[in-house]
Short mmCIF file of the C-alpha atoms (twelve columns), coordinates in Angstrom:
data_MODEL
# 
_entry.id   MODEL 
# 
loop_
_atom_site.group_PDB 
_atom_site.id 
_atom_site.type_symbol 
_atom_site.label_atom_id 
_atom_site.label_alt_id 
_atom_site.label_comp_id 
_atom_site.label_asym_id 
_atom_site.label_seq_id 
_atom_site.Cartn_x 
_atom_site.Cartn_y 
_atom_site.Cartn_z 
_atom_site.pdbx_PDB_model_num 
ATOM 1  C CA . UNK A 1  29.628 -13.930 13.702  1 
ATOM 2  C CA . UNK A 2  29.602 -12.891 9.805   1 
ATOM 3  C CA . UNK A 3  32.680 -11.862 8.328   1 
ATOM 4  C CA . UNK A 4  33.404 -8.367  8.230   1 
ATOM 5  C CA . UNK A 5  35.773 -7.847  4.988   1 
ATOM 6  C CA . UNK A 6  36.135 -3.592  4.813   1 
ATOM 7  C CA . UNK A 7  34.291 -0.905  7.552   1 
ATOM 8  C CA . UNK A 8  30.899 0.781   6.293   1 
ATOM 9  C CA . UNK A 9  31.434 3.991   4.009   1 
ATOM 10 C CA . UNK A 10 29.366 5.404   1.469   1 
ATOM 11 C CA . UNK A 11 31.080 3.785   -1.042  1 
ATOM 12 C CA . UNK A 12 30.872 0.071   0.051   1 
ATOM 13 C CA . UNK A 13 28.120 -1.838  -1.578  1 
ATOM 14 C CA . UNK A 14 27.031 -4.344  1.362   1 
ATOM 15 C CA . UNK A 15 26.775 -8.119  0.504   1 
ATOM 16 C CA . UNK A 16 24.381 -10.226 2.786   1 
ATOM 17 C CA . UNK A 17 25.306 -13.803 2.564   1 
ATOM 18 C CA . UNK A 18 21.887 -15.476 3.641   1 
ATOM 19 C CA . UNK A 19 20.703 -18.785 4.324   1 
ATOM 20 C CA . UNK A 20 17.392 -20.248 3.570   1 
ATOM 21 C CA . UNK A 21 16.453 -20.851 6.537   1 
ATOM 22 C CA . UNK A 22 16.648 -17.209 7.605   1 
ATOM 23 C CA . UNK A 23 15.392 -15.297 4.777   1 
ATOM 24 C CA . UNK A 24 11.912 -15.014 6.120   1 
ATOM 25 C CA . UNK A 25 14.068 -13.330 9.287   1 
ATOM 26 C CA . UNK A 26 16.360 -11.378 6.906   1 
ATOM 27 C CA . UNK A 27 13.375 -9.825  5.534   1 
ATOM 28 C CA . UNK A 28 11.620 -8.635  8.256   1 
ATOM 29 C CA . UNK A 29 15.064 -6.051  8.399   1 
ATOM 30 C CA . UNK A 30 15.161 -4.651  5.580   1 
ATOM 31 C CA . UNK A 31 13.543 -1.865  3.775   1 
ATOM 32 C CA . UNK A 32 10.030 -2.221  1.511   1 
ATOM 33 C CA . UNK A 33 12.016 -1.695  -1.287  1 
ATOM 34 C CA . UNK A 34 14.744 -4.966  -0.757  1 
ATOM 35 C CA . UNK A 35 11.530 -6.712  0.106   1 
ATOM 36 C CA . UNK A 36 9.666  -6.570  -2.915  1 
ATOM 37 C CA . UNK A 37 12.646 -6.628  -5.218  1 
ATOM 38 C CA . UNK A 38 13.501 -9.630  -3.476  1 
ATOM 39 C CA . UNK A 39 9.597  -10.951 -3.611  1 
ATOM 40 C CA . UNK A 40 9.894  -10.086 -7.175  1 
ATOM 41 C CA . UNK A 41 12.845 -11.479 -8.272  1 
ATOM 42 C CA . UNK A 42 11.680 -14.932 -6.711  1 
ATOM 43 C CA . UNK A 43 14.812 -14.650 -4.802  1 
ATOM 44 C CA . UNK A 44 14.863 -17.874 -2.342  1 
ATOM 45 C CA . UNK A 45 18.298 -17.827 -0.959  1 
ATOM 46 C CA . UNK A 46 19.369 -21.130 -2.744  1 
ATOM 47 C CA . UNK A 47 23.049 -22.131 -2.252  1 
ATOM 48 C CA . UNK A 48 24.684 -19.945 -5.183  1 
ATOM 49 C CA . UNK A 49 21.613 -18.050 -5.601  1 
ATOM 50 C CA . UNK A 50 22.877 -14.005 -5.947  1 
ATOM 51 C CA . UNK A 51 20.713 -11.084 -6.405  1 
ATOM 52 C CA . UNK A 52 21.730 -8.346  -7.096  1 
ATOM 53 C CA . UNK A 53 19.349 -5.001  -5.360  1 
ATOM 54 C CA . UNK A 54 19.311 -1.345  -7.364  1 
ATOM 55 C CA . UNK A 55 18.846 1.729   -5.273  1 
ATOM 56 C CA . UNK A 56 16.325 4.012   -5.772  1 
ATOM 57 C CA . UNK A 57 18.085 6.135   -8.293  1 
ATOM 58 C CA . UNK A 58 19.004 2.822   -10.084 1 
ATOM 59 C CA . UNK A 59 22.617 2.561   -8.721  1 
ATOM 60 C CA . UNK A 60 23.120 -0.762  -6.926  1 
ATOM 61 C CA . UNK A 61 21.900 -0.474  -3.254  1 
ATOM 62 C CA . UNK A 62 23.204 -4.060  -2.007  1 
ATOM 63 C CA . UNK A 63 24.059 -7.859  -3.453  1 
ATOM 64 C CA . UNK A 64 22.321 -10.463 -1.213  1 
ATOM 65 C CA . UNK A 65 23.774 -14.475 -1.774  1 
ATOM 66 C CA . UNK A 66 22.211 -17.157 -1.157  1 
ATOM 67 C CA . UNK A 67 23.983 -20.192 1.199   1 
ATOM 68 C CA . UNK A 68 21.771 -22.912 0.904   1 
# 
């Protein structure tokens, strides 16, 4: 089970702590716009790898870290 640190608000910015092994699976759940940041950003989930996502309106929609 991941850990949980805080409940979901608005205000919480999520953090999804991914392996490489199951970034091709992460993927498939997210929206087209984490996708082809993440495509873009050549984002491969690498232990210590972080990327950071913006939001539409350029505020920062999520943090995704790589574990290897």
């Amino acid at each position: 089970m991941p850990p949980k640190f805080a409940s979901k608000t608005q205000k919480a910015i999520p953090i999804d702590v991914v392996e490489k092994p199951s970034l091709v699976g992460w993927l498939k759940h997210q929206n087209a716009g984490v996708k082809a940041w993440v495509k873009a950003a050549g984002f491969e989930a690498g232990l210590g790898a972080v990327l950071l996502v913006p939001a539409k309106d350029g505020t920062l929609e999520r943090v995704v870290a790589g574990w290897g």
